[in-house]
N, CA, C and O of each residue as an XYZ file, in Angstrom:
356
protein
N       0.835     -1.186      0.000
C       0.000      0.000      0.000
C       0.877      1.247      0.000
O       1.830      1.335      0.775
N       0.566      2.199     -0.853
C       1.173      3.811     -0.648
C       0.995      3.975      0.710
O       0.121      3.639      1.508
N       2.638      4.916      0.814
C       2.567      5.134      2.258
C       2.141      6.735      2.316
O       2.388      7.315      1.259
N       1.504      7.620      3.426
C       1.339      9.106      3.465
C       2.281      9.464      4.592
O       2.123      8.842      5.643
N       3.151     10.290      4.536
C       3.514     10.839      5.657
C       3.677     12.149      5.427
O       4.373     12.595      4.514
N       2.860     13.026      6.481
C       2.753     14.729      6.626
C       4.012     15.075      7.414
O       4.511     14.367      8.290
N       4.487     16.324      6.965
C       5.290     17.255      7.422
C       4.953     17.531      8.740
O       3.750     17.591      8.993
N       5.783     17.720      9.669
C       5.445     17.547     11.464
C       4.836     18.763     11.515
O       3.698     18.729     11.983
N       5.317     20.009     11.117
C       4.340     21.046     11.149
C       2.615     21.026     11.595
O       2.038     21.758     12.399
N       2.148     20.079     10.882
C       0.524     19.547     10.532
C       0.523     19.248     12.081
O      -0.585     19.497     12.554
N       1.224     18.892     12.802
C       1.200     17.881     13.968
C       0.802     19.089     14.908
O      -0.013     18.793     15.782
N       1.231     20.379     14.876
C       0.939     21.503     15.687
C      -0.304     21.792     16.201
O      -0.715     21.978     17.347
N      -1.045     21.789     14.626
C      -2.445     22.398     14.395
C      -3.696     20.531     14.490
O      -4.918     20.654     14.394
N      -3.030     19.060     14.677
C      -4.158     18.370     13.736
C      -3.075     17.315     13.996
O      -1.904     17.692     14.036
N      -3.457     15.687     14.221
C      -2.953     14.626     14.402
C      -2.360     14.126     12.735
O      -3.309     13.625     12.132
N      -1.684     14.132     12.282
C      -1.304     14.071     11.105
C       0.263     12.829     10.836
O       1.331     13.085     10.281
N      -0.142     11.695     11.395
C       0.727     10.441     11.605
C       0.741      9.657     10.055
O      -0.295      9.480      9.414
N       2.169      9.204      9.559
C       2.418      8.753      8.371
C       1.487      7.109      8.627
O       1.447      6.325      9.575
N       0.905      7.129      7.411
C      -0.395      6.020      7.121
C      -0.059      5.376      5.911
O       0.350      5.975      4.916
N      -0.261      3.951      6.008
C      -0.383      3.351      4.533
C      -1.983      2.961      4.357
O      -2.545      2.005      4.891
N      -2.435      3.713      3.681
C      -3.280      3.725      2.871
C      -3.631      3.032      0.990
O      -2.820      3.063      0.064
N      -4.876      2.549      0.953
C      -5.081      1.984     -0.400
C      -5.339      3.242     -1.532
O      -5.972      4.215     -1.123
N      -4.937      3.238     -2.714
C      -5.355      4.050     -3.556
C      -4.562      3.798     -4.619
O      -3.517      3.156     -4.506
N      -5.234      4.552     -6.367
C      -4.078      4.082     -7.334
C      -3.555      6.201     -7.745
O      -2.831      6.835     -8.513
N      -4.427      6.425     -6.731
C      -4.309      8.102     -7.636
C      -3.841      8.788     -6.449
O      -3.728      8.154     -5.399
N      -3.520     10.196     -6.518
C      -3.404     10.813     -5.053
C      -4.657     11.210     -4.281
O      -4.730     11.098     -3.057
N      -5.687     11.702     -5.086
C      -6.964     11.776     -4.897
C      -7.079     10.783     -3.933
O      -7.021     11.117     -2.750
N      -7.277      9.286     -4.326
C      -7.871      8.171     -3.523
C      -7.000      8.022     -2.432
O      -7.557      7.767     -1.364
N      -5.912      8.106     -2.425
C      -4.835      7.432     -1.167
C      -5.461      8.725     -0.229
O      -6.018      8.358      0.805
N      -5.421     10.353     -0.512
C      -5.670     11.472      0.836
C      -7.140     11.079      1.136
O      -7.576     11.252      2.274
N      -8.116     10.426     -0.086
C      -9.111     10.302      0.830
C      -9.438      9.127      1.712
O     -10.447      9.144      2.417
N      -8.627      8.131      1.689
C      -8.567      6.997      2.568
C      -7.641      7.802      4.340
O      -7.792      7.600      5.544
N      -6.676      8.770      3.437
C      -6.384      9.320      4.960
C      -7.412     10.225      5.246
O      -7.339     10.244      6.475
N      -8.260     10.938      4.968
C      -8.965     11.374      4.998
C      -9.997     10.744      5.975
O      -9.872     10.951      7.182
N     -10.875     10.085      5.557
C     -11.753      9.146      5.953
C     -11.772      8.695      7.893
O     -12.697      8.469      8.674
N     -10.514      8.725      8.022
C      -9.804      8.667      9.441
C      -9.898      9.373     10.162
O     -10.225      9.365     11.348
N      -9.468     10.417      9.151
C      -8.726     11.648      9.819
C      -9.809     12.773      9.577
O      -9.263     13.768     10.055
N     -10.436     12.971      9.335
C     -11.748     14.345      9.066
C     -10.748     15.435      9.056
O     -10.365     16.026      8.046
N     -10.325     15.667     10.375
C     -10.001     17.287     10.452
C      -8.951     17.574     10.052
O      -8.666     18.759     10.227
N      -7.758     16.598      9.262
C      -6.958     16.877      8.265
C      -6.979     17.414      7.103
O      -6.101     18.060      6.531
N      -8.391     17.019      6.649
C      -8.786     17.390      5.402
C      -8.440     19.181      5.051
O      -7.895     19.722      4.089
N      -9.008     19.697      6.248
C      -9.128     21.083      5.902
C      -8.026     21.622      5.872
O      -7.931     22.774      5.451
N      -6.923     20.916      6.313
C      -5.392     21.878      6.367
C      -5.024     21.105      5.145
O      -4.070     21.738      4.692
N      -5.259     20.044      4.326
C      -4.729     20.081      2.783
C      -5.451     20.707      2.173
O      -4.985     21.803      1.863
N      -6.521     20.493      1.805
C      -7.835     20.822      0.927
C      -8.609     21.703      0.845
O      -9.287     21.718      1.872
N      -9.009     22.794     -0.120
C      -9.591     24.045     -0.141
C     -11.274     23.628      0.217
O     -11.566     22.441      0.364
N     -12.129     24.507      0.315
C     -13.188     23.979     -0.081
C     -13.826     23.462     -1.344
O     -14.941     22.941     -1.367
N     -13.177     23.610     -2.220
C     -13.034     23.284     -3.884
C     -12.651     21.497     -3.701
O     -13.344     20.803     -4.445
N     -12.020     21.002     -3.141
C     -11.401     19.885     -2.784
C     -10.247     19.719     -4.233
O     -10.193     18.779     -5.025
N      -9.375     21.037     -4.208
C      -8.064     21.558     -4.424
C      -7.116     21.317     -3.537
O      -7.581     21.562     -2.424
N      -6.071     20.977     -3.473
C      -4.986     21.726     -2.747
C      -4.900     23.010     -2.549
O      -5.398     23.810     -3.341
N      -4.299     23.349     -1.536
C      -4.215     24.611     -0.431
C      -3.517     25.359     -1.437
O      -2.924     24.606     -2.210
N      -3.414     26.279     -1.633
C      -2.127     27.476     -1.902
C      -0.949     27.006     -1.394
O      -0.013     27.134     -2.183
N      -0.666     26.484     -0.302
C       0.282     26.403      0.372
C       0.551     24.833      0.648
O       1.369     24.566      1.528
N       0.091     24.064      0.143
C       0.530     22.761      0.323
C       0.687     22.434     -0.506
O      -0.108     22.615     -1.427
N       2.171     21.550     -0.679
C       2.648     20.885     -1.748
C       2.352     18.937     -1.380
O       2.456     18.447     -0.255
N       1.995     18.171     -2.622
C       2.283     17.187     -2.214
C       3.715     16.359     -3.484
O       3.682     16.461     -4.711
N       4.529     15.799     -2.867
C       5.314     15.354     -3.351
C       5.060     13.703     -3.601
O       4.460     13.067     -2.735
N       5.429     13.201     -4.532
C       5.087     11.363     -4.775
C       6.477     10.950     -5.508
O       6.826     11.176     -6.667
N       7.232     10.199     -4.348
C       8.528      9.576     -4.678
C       9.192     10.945     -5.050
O       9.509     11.013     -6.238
N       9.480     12.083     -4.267
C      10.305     13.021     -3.980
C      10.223     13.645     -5.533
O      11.285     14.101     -5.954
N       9.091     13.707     -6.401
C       8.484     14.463     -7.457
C       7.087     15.285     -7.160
O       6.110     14.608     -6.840
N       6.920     17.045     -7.273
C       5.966     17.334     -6.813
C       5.196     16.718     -8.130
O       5.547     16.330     -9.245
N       3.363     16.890     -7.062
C       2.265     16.123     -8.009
C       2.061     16.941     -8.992
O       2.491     18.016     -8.574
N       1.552     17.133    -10.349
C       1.779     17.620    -11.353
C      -0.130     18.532    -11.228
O      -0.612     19.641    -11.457
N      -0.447     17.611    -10.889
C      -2.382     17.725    -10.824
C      -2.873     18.515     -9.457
O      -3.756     17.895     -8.864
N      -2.626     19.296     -9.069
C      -3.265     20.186     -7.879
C      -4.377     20.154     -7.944
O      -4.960     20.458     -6.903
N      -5.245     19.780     -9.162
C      -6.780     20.308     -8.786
C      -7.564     18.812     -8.533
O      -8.335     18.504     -7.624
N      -7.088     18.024     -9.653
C      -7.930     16.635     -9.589
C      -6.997     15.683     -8.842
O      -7.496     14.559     -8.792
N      -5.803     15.767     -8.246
C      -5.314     14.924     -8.269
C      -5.375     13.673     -8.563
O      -5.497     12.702     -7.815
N      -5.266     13.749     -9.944
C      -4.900     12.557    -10.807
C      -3.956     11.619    -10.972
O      -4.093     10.462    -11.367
N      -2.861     12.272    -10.599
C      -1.404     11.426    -10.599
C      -1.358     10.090    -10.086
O      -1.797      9.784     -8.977
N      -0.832      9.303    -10.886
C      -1.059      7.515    -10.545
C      -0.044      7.376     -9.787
O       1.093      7.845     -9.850
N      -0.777      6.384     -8.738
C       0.008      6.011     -7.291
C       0.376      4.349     -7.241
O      -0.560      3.592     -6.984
N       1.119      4.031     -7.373
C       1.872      2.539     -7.326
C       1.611      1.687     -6.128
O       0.736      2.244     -5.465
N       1.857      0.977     -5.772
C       1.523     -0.093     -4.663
C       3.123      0.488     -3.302
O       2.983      0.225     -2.108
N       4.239      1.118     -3.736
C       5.368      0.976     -2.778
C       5.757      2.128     -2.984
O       6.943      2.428     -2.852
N       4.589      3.213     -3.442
C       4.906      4.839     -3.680
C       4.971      5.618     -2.045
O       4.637      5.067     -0.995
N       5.351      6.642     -2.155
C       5.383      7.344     -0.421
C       5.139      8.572     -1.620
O       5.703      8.817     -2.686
N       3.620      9.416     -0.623
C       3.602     10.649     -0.951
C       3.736     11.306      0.506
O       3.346     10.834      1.574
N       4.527     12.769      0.215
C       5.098     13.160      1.127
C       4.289     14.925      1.293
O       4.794     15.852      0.659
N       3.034     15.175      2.202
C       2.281     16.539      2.283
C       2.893     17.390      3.207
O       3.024     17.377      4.431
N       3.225     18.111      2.326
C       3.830     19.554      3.198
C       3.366     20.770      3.236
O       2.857     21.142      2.179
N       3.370     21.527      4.109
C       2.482     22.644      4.103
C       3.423     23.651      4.048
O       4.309     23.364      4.853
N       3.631     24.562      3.557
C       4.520     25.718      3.269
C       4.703     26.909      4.702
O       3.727     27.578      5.043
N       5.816     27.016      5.301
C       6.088     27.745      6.588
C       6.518     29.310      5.705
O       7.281     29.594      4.782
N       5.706     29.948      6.445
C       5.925     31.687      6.266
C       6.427     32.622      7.851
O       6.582     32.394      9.051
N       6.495     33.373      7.203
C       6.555     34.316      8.544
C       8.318     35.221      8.438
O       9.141     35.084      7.532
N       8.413     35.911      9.413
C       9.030     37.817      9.302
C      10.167     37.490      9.980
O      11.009     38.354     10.227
């Protein structure tokens, strides 16, 4: 199974623990973490069910190409890696 593991950041705001999850797309694997996890959703996912402005997801250390549908095909021994972008002065 694809593995998910979030950037510790997430861990601040939201329980966000690396999961192997079923899926062949990125779509399907975040919504199996999803499914778990409810209140993760909203720190990846716009209300559009987009990616954030600010979150990147990476699959086998390549960002995903598809931000909106996430479409990108997910392999059986893939690791996608969600990071949320740190700002500040």
């Amino acid at each position: 199974m694809p593995r998910v593991v979030f950037t510790p950041n997430l861990e601040r705001h939201v329980a966000a623990p690396s999961v192997d999850v079923p899926g062949r797309t990125v779509r399907e694997v975040l919504e199996a973490v999803f499914a778990s996890n409810t209140r993760l959703r909203g720190y990846v996912l716009d209300d559009q069910g987009f990616l954030r402005q600010h979150v990147v997801v990476f699959l086998n250390g390549e960002i995903v190409e598809d931000r909106r549908h996430l479409s990108d095909a997910v392999g059986e021994s893939d690791e996608l890696f969600v990071m949320q972008a740190l700002s500040g002065g």
